[in-house]
Kinemage of the C-alpha trace (Angstrom):
@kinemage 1
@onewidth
@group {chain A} dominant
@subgroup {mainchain}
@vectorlist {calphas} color= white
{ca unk a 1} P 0.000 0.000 0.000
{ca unk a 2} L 1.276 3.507 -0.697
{ca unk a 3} L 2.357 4.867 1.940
{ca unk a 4} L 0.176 8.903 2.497
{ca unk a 5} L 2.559 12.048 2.639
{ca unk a 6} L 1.297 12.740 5.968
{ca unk a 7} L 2.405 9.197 7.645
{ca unk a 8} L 5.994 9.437 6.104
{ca unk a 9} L 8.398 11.531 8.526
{ca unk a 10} L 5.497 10.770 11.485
{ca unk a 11} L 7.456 10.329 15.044
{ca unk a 12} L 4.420 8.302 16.543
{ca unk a 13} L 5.278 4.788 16.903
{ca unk a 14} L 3.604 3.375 19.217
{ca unk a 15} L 2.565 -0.089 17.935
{ca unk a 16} L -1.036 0.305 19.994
{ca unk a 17} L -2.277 3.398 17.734
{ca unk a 18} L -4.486 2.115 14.847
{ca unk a 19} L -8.223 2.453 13.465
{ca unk a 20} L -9.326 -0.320 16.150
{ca unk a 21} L -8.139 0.597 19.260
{ca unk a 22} L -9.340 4.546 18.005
{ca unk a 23} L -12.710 3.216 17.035
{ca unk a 24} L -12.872 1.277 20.649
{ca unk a 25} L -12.505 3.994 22.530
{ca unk a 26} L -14.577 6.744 20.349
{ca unk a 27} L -17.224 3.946 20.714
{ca unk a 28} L -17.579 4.193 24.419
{ca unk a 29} L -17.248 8.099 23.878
{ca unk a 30} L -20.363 7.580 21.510
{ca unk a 31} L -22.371 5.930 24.276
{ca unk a 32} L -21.416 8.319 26.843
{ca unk a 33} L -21.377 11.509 25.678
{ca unk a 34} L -25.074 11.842 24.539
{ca unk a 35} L -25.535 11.265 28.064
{ca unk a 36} L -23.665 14.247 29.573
{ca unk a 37} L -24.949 16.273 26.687
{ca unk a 38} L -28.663 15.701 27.423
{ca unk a 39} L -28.325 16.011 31.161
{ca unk a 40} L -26.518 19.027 30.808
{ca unk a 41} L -29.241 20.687 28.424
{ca unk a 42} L -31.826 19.055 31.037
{ca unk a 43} L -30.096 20.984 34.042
{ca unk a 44} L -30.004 24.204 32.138
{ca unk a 45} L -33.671 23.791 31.517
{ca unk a 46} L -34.115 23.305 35.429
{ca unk a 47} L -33.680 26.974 35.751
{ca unk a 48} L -35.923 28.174 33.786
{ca unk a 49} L -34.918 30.763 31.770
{ca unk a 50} L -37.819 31.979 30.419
{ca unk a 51} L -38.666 33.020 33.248
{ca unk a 52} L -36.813 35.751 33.966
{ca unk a 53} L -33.253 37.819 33.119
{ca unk a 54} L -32.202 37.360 36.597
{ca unk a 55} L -32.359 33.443 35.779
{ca unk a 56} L -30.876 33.690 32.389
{ca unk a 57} L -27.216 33.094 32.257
{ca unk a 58} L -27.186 32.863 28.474
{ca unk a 59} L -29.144 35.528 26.867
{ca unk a 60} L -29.720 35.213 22.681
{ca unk a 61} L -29.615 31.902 22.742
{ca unk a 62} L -32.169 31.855 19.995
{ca unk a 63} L -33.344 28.911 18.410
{ca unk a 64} L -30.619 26.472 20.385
{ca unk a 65} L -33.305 27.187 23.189
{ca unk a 66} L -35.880 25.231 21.599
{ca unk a 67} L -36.069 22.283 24.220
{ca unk a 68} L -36.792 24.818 27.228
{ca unk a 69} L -40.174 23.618 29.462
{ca unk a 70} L -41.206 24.696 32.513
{ca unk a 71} L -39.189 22.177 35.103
{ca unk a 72} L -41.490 19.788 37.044
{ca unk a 73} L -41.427 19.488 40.826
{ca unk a 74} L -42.437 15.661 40.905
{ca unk a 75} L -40.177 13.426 41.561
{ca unk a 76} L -38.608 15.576 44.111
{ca unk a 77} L -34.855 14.003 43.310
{ca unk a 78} L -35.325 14.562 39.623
{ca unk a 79} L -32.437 17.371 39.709
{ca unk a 80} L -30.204 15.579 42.156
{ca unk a 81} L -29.931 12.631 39.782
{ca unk a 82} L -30.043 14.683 36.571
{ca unk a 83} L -27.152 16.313 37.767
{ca unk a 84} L -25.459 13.584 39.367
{ca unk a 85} L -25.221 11.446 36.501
{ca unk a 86} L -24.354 14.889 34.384
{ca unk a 87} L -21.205 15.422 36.577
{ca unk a 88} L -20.165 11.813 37.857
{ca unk a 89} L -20.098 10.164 34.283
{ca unk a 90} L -18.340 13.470 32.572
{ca unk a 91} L -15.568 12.937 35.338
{ca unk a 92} L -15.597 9.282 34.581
{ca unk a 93} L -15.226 9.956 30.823
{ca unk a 94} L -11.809 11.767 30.830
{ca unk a 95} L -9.189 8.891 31.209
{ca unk a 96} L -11.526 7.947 27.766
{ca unk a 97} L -11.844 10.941 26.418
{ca unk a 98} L -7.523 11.549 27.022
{ca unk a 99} L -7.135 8.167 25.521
{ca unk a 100} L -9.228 9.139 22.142
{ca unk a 101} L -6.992 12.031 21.578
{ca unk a 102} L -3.729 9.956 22.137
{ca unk a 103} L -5.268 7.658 19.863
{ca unk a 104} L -5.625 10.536 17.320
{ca unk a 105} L -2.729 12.633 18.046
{ca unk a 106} L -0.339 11.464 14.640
{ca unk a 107} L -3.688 13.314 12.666
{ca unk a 108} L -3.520 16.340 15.018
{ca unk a 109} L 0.012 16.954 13.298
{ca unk a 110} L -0.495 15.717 9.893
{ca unk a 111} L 0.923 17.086 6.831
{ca unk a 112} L -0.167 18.757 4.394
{ca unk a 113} L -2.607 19.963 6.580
{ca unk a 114} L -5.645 20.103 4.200
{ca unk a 115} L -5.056 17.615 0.632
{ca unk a 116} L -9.368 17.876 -0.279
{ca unk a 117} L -12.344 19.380 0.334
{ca unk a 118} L -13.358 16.008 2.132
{ca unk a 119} L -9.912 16.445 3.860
{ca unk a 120} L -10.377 20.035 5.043
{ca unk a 121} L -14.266 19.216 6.447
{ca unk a 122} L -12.989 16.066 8.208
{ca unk a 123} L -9.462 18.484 9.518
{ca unk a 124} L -12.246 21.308 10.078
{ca unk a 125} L -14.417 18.926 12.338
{ca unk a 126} L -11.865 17.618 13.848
{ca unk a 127} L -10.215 20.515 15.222
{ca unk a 128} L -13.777 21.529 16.526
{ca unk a 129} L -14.212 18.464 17.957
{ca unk a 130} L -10.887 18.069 19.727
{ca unk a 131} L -11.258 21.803 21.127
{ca unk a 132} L -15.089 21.746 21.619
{ca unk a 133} L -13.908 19.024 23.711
{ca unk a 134} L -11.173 19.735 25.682
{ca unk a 135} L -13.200 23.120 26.338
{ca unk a 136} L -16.311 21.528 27.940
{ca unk a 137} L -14.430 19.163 30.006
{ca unk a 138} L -11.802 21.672 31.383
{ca unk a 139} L -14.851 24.300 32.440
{ca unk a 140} L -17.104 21.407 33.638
{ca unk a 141} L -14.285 20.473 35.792
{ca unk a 142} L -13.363 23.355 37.106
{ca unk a 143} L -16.811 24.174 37.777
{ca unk a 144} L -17.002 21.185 39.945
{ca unk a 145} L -14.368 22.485 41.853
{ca unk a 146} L -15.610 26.121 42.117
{ca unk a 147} L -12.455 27.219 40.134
{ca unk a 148} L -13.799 29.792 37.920
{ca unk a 149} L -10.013 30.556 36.007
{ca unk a 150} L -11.687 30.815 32.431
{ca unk a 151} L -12.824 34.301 31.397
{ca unk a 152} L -16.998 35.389 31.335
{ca unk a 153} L -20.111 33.862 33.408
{ca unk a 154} L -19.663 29.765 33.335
{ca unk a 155} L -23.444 29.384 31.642
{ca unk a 156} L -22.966 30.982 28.597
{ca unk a 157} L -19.591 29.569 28.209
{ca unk a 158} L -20.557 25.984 28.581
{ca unk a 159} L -23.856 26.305 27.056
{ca unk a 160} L -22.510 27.567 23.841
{ca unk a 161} L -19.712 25.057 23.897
{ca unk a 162} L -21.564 22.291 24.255
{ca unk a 163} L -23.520 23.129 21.291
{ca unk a 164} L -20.577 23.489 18.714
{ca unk a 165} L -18.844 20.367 20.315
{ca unk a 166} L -22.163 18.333 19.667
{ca unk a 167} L -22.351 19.704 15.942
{ca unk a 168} L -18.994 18.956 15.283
{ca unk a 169} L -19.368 15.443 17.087
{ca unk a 170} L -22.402 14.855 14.625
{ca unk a 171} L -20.052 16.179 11.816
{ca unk a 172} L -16.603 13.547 12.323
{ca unk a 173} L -19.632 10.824 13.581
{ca unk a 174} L -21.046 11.058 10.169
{ca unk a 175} L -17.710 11.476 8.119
{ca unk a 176} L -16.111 8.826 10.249
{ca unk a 177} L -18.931 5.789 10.740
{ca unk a 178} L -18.331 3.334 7.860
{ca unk a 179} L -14.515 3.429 8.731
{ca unk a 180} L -15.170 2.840 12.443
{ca unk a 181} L -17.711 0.170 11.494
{ca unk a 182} L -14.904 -1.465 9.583
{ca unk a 183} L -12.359 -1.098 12.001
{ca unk a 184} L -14.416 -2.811 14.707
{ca unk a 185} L -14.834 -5.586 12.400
{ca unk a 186} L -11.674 -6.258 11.839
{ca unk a 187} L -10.533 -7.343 15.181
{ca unk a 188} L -12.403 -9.755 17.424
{ca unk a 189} L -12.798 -7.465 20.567
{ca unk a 190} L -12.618 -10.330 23.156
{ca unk a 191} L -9.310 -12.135 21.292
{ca unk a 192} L -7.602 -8.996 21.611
{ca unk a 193} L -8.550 -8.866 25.606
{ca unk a 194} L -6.768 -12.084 25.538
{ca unk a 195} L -3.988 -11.221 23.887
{ca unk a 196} L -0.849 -10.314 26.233
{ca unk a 197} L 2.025 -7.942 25.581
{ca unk a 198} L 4.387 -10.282 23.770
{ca unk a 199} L 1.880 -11.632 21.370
{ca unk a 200} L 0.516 -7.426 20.911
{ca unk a 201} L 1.378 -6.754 17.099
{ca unk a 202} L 0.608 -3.651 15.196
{ca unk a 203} L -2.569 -3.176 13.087
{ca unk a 204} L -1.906 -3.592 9.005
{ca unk a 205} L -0.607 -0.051 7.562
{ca unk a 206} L -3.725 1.750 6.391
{ca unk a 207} L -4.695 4.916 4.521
{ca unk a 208} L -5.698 6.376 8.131
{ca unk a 209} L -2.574 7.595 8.901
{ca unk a 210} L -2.574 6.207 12.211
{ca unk a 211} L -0.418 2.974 11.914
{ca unk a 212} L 3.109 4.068 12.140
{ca unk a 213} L 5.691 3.057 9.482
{ca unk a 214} L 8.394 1.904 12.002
{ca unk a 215} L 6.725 0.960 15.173
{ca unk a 216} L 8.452 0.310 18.784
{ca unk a 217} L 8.287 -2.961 20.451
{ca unk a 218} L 4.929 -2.941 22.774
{ca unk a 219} L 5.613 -2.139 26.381
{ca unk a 220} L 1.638 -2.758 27.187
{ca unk a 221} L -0.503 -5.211 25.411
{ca unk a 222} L -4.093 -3.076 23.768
{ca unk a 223} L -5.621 -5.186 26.669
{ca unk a 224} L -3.719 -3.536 29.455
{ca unk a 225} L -3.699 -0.209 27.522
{ca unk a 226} L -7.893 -0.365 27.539
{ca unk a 227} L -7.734 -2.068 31.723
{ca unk a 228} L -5.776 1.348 32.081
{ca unk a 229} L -8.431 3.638 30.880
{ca unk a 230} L -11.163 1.448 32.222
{ca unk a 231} L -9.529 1.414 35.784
{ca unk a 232} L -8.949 5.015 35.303
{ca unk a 233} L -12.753 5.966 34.839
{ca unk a 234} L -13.239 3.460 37.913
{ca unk a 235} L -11.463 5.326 40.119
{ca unk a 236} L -12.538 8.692 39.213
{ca unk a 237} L -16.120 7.188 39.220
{ca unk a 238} L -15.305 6.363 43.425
{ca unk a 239} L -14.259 9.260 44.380
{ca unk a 240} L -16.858 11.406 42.603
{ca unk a 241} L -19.701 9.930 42.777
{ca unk a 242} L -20.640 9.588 46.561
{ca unk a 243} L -21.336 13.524 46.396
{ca unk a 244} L -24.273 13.067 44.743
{ca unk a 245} L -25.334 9.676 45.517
{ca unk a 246} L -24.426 10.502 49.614
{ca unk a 247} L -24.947 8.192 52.802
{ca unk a 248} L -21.188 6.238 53.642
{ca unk a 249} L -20.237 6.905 49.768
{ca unk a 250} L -20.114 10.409 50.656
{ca unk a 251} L -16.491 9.651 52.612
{ca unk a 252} L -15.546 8.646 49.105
{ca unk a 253} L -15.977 11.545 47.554
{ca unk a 254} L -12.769 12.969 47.542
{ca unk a 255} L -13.038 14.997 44.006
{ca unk a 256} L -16.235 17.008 46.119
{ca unk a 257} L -15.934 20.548 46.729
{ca unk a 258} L -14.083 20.791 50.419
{ca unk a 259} L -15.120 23.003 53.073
{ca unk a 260} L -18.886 23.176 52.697
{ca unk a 261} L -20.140 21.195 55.970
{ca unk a 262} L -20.496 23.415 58.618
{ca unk a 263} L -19.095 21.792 61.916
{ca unk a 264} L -21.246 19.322 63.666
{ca unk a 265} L -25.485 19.765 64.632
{ca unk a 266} L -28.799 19.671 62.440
{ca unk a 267} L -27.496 22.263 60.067
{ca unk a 268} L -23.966 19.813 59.576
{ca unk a 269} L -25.111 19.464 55.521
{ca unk a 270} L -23.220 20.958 52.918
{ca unk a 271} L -23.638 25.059 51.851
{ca unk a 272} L -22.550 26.651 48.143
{ca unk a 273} L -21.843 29.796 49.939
{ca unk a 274} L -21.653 30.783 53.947
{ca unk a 275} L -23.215 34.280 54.963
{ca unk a 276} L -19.227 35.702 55.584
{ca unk a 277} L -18.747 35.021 51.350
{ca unk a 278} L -21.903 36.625 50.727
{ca unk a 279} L -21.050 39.354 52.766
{ca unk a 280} L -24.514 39.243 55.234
{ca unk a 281} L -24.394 41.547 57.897
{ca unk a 282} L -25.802 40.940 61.233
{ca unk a 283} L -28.277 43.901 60.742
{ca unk a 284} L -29.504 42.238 57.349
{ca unk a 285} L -31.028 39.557 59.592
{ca unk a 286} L -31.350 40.601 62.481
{ca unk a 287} L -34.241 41.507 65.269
{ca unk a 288} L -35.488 44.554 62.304
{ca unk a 289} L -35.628 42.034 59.750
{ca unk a 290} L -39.201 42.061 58.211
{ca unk a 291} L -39.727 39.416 55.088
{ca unk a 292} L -41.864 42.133 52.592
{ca unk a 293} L -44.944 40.627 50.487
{ca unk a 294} L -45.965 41.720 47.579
{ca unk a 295} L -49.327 40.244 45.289
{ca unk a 296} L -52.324 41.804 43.738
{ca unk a 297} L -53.946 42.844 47.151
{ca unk a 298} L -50.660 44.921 48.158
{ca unk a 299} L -48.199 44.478 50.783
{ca unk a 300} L -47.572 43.451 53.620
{ca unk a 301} L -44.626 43.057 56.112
{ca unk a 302} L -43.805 40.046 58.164
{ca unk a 303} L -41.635 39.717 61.232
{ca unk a 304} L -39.734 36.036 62.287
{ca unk a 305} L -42.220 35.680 64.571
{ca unk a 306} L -45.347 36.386 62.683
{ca unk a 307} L -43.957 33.878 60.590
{ca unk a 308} L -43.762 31.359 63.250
{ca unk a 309} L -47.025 32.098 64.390
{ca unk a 310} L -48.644 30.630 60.657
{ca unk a 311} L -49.446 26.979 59.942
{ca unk a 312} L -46.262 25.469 59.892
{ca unk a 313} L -45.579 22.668 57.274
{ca unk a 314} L -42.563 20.335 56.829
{ca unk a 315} L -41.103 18.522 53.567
{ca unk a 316} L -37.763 16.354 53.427
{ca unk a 317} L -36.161 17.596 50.358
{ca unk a 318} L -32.336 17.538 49.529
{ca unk a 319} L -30.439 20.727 48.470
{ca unk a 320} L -28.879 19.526 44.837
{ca unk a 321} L -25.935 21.998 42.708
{ca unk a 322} L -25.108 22.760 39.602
{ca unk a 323} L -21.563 21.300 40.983
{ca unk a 324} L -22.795 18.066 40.866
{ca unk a 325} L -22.919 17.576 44.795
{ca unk a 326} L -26.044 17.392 46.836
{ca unk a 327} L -27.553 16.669 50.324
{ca unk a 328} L -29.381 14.216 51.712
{ca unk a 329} L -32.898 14.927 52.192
{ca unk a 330} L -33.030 17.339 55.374
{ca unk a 331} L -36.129 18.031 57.241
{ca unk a 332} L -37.494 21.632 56.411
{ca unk a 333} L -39.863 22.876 58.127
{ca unk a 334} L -41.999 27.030 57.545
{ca unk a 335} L -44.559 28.323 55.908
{ca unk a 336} L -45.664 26.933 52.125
{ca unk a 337} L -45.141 29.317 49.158
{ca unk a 338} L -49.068 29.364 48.418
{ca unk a 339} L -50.114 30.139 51.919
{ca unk a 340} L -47.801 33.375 51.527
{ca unk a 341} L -49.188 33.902 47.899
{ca unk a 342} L -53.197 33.908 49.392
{ca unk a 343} L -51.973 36.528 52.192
{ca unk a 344} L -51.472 39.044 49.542
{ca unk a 345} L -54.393 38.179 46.962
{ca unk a 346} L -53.473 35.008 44.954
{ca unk a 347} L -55.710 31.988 46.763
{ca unk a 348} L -56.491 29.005 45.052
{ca unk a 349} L -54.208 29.223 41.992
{ca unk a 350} L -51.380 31.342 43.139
{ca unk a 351} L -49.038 32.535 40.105
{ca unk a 352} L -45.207 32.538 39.999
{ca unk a 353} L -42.790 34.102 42.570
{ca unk a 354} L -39.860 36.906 42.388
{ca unk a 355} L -37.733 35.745 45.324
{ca unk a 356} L -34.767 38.596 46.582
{ca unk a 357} L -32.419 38.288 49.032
{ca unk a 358} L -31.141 40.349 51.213
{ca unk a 359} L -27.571 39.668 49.985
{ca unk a 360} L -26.856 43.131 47.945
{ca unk a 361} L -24.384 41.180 45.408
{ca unk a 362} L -23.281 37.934 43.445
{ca unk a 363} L -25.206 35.725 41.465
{ca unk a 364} L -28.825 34.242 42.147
{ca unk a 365} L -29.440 36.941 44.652
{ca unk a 366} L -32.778 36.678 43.306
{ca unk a 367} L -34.719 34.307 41.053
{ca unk a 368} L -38.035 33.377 39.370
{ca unk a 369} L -39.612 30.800 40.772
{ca unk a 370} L -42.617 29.001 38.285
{ca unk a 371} L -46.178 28.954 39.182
{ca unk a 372} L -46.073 24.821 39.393
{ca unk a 373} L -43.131 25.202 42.101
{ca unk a 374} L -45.201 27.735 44.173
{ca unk a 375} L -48.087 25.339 43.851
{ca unk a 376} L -46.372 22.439 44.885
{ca unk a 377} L -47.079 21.867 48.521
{ca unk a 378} L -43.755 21.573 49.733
{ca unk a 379} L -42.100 24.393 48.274
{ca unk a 380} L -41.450 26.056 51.745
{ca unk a 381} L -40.257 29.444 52.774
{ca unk a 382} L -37.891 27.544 55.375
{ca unk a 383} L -37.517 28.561 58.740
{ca unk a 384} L -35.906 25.389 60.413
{ca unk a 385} L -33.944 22.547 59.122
{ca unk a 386} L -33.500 18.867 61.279
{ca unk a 387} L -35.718 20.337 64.354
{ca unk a 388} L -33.435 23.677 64.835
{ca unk a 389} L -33.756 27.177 63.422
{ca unk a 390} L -31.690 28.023 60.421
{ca unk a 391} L -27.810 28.857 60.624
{ca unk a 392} L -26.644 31.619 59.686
{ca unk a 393} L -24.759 29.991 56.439
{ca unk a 394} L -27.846 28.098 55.600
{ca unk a 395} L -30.267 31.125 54.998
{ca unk a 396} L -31.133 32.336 58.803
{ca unk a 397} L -33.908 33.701 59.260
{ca unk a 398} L -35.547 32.329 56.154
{ca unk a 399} L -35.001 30.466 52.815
{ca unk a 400} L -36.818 29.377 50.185
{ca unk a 401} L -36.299 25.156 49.406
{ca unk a 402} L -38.288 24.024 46.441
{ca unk a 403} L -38.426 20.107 45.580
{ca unk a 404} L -36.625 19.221 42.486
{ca unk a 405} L -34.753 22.816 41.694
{ca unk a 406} L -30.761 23.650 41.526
{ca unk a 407} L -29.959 24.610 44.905
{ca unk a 408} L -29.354 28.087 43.477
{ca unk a 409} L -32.914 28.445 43.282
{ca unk a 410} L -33.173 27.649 46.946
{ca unk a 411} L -32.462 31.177 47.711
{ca unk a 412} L -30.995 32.300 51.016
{ca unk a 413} L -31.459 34.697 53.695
{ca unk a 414} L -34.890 36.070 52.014
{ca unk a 415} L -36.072 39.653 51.963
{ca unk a 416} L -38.970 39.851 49.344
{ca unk a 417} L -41.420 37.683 47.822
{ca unk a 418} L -43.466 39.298 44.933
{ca unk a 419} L -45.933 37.164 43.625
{ca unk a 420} L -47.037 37.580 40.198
{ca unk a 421} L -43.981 39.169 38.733
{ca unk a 422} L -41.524 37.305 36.700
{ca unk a 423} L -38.667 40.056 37.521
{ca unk a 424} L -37.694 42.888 39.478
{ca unk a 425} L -38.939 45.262 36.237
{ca unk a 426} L -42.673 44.248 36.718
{ca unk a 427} L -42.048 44.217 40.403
{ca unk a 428} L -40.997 48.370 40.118
């Protein structure tokens, strides 16, 4: 076979690289990543953006906004697993995903750079792909960890990237499926699992570019290579997914944020952000504080202890974040969204909510909350958690905890409720 200009002064030679072991690994990629992708559009769409700016993190994002619905509140874990399996299984993915573009790499670097039109779409998707890629991953990640190094608001960033990395996925998946299809076939997937290191040989030279002309002796067999990446994934899978799935796997969870459980006591459950980060004063919350209620009848003004003195009800809800780590369900306990919503006008078939805090900065100081999630009956303006009254760093004197939002919805340390408007325009 003639040998392509871009394989001929290659320094790859790693007798593992070939269109089988590439199309192995792509494969599980091809399983997996329509996963994240879909869970990830899912727990955009749990914060309902078209509800308000102040929930909108991505503004004109036209028609790629098509799938947005209002998000249910039944079944009460809905986001907690959505966004559990969203953030576990990307982590798991990267030993796979760092494996691909190993697999790939001789391509990355191939010259000429462009010899078609066919070439230059297949280069062009590539390099989207490969970027798209590395893009989502590294900001995912680094969300995860609270890390925010990349420049801009996270939501836009990711939402937008997710969408060209799934069009150019679509792109090489189409240009690249009857070769993959091939190369699959032309290895028995469970001989080469039994095949060690001595008996490893490289794949036949092909028009790929892949195979290299004068390959090494193997130091790893493709079995071991693949029991790498799969043990890889494994591990990252322990120690990341007991933040989301919780009880004794939650020791496990070493890739978790650190420094979000607050000491010992009923309110010993994780926090996003403690009152000193969001800057709360003492006199925000303290003995003057007055929770202010707006609907079509007017306002009114309620103290703590007005608020104690309504029907109390109670709802075991966890708190679940965009981070991918979540509570287990805690014991709320205040007054229900609609009770506050017929106070001021809106009985029977209260509308949506515009929920401020009294935190003067940062993001999700206030949010939309939908009609359906003021509804629900345990959507709770909180007052006590586990039998005690609030902490400080969980929302003292009163949050709002909502069954199957992002826990940025959950707002914190409450100051106005205006029923009816979507945003603080219609509330002025």
């Amino acid at each position: 076979m003639k040998v392509p200009p871009a394989r001929r002064f290659a320094p790859w030679r790693s007798p593992l690289r070939g269109p089988w072991l590439t199309s192995v690994l792509g494969t599980v990629l091809l399983v997996g990543l329509p996963v994240v992708f879909v869970t990830g559009l899912l727990s955009y769409a749990a914060y309902d953006p078209g509800l308000a700016r102040v929930n909108d993190k991505t503004p004109d994002k036209g028609l790629l906004g098509f799938y947005l619905f209002s998000w249910p509140t039944h079944p009460y874990w809905l986001y907690r697993v959505n966004q559990g399996v969203h953030v576990t299984l990307g982590i798991a993915l990267v030993p796979v995903l760092l494996a691909k573009l190993w697999s790939v790499v001789p391509k990355l670097f191939a010259l000429p750079p462009v010899r078609s039109l066919g070439h230059a779409l297949e280069r062009l998707s590539l390099l989207l792909l490969v970027g798209g890629g590395l893009f989502e991953f590294t900001t995912g990640i680094l969300n995860t960890q609270v890390d925010y190094l990349f420049p801009g608001s996270f939501y836009p960033l990711h939402f937008y990237g997710a969408w060209v990395f799934c069009g150019a996925a679509l792109a090489h998946v189409a240009l690249k499926l009857p070769s993959v299809v091939r190369a699959l076939r032309s290895r028995d997937l469970w001989e080469e699992l039994r095949t060690p290191t001595a008996r490893t040989r490289p794949e036949p030279p092909d028009a790929t570019g892949l195979v290299p002309m004068r390959p090494s002796e193997p130091t790893i067999s493709r079995r071991g290579a693949l029991g790498m990446v799969g043990l890889g994934s494994l591990a990252l899978l322990v120690v990341t997914a007991g933040q989301s799935i919780g009880g004794p796997l939650r020791r496990a969870a070493l890739l978790a944020p650190h420094g979000r459980s607050p000491g010992a006591g009923p309110g010993a459950f994780a926090v996003n952000k403690p009152a000193a980060a969001a800057h709360i004063r003492p006199q925000d919350v303290g003995e003057d504080w007055r929770l202010t209620v707006t609907g079509a009848a007017g306002v009114i003004r309620l103290s703590l202890a007005e608020l104690h003195r309504m029907a109390q009800s109670t709802a075991a809800l966890p708190i679940a974040c965009v981070e991918g780590w979540s509570t287990d369900d805690q014991h709320w306990q205040g007054v229900r969204l609609r009770d506050l919503a017929a106070l001021v006008g809106h009985g029977g078939d209260p509308p949506g909510v515009f929920v401020e805090s009294v935190q003067r900065s940062g993001s999700f100081r206030a949010v939309a909350l939908s009609a359906g999630q003021v509804r629900d009956a345990r959507s709770l303006l909180a007052l006590r958690v586990n039998g005690a009254p609030l902490t400080p760093d969980h929302g003292y004197p009163a949050r709002v905890i909502v069954p199957a939002a992002p826990g940025v919805m959950n707002t914190k340390w409450v100051g106005r409720l205006t029923f009816g408007a979507s945003d603080a325009r219609e509330r002025a």
